[in-house]
C-alpha positions in Angstrom: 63.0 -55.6 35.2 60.0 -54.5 33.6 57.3 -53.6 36.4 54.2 -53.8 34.3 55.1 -57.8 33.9 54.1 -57.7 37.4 50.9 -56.0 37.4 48.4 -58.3 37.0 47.3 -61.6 38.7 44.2 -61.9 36.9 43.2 -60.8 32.7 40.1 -61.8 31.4 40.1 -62.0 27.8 36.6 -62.1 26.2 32.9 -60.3 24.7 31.6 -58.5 26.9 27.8 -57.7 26.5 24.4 -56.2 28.2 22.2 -58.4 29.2 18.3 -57.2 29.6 16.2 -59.7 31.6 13.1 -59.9 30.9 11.1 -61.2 33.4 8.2 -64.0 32.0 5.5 -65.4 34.4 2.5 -68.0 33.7 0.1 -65.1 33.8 1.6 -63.2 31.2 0.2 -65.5 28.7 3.7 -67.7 28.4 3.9 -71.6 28.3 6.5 -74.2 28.3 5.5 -77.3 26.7 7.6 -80.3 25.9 8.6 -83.7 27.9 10.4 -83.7 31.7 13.6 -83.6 30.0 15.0 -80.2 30.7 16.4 -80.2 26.3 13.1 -80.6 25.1 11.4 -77.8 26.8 10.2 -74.4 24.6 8.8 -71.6 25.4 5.4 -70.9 23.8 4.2 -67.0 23.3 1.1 -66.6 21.0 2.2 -65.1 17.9 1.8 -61.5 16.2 0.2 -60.5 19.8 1.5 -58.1 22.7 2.8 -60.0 25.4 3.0 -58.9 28.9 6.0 -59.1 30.9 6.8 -58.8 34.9 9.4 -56.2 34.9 13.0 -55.9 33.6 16.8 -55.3 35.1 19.2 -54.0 32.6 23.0 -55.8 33.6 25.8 -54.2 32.3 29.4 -55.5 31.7 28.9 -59.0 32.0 29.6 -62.3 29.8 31.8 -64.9 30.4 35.4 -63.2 30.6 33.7 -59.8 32.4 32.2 -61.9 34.9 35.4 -63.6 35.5 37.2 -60.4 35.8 34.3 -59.1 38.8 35.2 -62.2 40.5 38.7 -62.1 40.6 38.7 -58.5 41.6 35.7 -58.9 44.7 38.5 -61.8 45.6 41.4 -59.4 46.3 43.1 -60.4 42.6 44.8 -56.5 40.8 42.4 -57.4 37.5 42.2 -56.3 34.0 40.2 -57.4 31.0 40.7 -57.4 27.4 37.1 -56.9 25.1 35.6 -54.9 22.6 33.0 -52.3 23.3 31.3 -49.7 20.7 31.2 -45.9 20.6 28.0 -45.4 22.0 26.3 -45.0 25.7 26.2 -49.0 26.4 30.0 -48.9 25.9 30.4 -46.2 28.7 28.0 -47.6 30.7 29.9 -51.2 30.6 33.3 -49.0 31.2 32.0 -47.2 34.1 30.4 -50.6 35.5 33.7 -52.2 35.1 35.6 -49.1 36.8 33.7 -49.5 39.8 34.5 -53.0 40.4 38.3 -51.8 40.8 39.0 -53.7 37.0 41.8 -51.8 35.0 40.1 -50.8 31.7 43.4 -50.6 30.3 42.6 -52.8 27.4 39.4 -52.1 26.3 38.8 -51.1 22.9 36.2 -49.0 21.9 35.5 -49.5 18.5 34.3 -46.3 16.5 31.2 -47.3 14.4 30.3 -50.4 15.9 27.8 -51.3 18.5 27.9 -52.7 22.2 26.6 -56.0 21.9 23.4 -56.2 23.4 21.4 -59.9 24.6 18.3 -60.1 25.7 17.1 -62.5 28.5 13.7 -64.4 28.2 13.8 -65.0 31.9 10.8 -67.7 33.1 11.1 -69.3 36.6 15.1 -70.1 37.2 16.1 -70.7 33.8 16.6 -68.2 31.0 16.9 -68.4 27.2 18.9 -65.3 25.7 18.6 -63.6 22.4 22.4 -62.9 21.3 23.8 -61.1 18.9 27.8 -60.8 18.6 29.2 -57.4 16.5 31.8 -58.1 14.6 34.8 -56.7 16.4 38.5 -56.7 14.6 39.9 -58.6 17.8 43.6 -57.7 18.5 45.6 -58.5 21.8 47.0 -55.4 23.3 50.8 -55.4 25.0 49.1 -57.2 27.8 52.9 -57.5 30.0 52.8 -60.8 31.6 49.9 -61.4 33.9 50.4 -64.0 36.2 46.7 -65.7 35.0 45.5 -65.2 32.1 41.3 -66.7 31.9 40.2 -66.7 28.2 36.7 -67.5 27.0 34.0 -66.8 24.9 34.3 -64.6 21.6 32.1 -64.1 18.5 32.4 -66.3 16.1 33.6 -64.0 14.0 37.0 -63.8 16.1 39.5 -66.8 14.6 41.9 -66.8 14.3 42.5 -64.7 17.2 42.8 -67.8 19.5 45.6 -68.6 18.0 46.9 -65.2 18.7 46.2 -65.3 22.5 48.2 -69.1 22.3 51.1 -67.7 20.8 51.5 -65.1 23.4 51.2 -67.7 26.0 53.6 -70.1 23.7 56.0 -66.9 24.0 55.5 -66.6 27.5 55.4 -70.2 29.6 55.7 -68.6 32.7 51.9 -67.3 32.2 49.1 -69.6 33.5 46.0 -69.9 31.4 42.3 -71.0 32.5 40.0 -71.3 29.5 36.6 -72.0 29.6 35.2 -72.0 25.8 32.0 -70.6 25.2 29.9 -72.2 22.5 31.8 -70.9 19.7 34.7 -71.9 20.7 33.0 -75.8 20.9 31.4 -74.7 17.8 34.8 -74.5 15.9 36.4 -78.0 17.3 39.2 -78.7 18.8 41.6 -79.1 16.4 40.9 -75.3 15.2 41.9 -74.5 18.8 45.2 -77.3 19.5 47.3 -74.7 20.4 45.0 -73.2 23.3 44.1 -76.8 24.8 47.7 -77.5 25.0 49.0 -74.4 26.4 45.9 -74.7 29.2 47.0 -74.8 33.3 42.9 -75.8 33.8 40.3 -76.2 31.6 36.5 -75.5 32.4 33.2 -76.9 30.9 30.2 -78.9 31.6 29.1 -82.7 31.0 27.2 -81.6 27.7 30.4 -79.5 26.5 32.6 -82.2 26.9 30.8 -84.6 24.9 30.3 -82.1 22.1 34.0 -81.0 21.9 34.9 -84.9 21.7 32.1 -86.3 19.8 31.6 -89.0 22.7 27.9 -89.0 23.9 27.6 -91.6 25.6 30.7 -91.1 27.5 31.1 -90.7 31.6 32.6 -87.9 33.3 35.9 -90.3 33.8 36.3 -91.0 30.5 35.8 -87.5 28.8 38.0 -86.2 32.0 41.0 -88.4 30.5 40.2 -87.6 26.7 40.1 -84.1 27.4 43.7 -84.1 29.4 44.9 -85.9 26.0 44.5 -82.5 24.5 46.5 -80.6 27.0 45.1 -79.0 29.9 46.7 -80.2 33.3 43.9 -80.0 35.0 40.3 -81.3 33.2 37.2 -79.5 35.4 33.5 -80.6 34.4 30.6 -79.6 36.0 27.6 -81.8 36.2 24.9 -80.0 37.1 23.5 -81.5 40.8 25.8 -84.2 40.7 28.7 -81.2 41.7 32.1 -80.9 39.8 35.1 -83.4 39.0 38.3 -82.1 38.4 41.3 -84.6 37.0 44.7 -83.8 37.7 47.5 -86.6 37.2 45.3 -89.7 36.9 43.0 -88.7 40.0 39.4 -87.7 39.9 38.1 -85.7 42.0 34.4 -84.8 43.0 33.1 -81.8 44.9 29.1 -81.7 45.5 27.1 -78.6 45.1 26.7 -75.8 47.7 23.4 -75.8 49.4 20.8 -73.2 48.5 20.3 -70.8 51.4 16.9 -70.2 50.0 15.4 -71.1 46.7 17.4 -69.8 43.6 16.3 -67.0 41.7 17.7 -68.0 38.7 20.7 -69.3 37.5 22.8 -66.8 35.0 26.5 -67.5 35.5 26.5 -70.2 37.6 28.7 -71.5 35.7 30.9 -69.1 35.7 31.1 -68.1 39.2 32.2 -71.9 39.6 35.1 -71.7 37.1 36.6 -68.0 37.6 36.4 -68.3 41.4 38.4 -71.9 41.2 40.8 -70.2 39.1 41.0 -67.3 41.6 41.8 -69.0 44.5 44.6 -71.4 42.4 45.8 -67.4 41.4 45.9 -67.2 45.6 48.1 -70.1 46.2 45.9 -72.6 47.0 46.1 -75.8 46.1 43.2 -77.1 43.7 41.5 -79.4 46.4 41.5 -76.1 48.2 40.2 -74.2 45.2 37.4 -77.0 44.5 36.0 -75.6 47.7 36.0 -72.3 46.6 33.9 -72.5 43.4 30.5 -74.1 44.1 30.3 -72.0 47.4 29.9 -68.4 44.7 27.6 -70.2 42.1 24.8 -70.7 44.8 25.7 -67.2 46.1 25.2 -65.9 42.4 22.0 -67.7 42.2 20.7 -65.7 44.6 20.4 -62.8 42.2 19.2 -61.5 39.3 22.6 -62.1 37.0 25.9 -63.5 36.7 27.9 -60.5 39.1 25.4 -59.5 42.3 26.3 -62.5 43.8 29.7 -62.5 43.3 31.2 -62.6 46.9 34.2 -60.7 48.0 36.8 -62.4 49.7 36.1 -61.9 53.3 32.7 -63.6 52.8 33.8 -66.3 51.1 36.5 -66.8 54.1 33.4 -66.7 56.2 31.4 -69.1 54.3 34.5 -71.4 54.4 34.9 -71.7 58.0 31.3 -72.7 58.3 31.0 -75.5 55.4 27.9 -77.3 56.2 27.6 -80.8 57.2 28.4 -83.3 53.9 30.1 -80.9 51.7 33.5 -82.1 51.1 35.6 -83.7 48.7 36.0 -87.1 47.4 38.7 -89.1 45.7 36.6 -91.3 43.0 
């Protein structure tokens, strides 16, 4: 038997970037104009001008697949990840952050001549707007064993046809579970590009908006995408829906969980998202069932809110075991 196919319950496979918040107030001469609806909003700073800010916190090792990993591992799961990082001090600072959340750095690549990539967070009330910038990494996948979960999500743009790597190593390998929750180049490249890793996908993660972008339908409901999207593969279709909760789909059933209750007013919102999807994942990783892990998810986004960024908030699992023996009053799920 070969004992590294047993070593991991959890690999994240994704970028993995700094973020720098940068903190925007009213006073410092910022704006948002544009109608109630949330799309239409900008943010207006006067041009050619030296604009204030409040203060900023630097975040290292996060991003989608990095955040994922920090869950899983807070939740008791023996994690690795798979990224890119450059040769230069914001790679060892993202290797050391990633050490001391107990993640196995086993396959990371540091790539000699290229940069960390580095985003920049326009941070005004509880939302953000970030400033991105992928580096173009040659993206390989490593002799990863067989991981009992494998969570793959967002990569440059630059990446394909790696996906199609990671789906023949899953293609190769059935007994391997995969959660992927695309980013928005992933969305960006449609989902024919990416056939092979919707239908090798155990559960399958985005939001109302994403849904309808990836199928080109709308104007279509939650039900309706739900079904279209189990069409492509996944056994399990989750969409989030802002403060209308989750639905999950599994075999012809919908399923609705509502979100958690602030405990006090958000901060702001940073990986939300994927708090929700990584920790639902996690605990299907523990053996629960996904009613169960529906439970799970929206109780470490409102937790993540909390904080500055997508991993302070991040609970470990003896707190969420806490939270989940006191649900409040109305939180439960429902069969639609």
């Amino acid at each position: 038997m070969n004992l590294f196919s047993k070593q991991y319950d959890f690999l994240a496979i994704g970028d993995t970037v700094i973020d720098a918040f940068i903190k925007l107030t009213d006073k410092d001469r910022v704006d948002i104009v544009g109608s109630a609806g949330h799309e239409d909003y900008k943010i207006c700073i006067p041009f050619a001008d030296k604009i204030p800010y409040e203060e900023v916190h630097v975040l290292n090792a996060v991003g989608n697949a990095a955040n994922a990993a920090v869950s899983a591992a807070r939740l008791g799961l023996k994690t690795a990840l798979v990224t890119n990082l450059g040769d230069d001090t914001y790679g060892e600072d993202c290797l050391d952050n990633l050490k001391s959340e107990n993640i196995s750095t086993k396959f990371v690549k540091i790539n000699k001549g290229i940069k960390t990539n580095y985003h920049y967070v326009l941070w005004y009330k509880t939302e953000r707007t970030i400033l991105i910038k992928h580096e173009k990494y040659p993206y390989e996948l490593p002799s990863i064993g067989k991981p009992k979960w494998v969570y793959f999500s967002s990569v440059s743009n630059t990446a394909f046809p790696f996906h199609n790597v990671v789906a023949e190593y899953l293609e190769n390998n059935p007994e391997i579970k995969l959660a992927f929750q695309p980013g928005k180049n992933e969305i960006n490249l449609g989902k024919e590009k990416l056939a092979r890793l919707y239908a090798r996908t155990e559960v399958f993660f985005c939001n109302v908006e994403e849904a309808r972008a990836i199928l080109d339908m709308q104007d279509a409901e939650v039900l309706k995408l739900s079904q279209e999207l189990s069409k492509l593969g996944p056994k399990i279709v989750v969409i989030s829906d802002g403060p209308n909760g989750a639905y999950a789909y599994k075999e012809n059933t919908l399923w609705q969980i509502p979100i958690y209750p602030d405990k006090s007013a958000p901060v702001e919102r940073t990986g939300a998202g994927d708090a929700f999807a990584s920790t639902v994942t996690c605990a299907l990783a523990l053996g629960k069932t996904l009613e169960e892990a529906l439970m799970w998810g929206p109780i470490n986004s409102a937790s993540v809110v909390q904080y500055v960024g997508a991993q302070e908030g991040l609970l470990k699992k003896d707190q969420m075991e806490i939270e989940l023996k006191n649900l409040p009053e109305g939180y439960k799920l429902t069969k639609i």
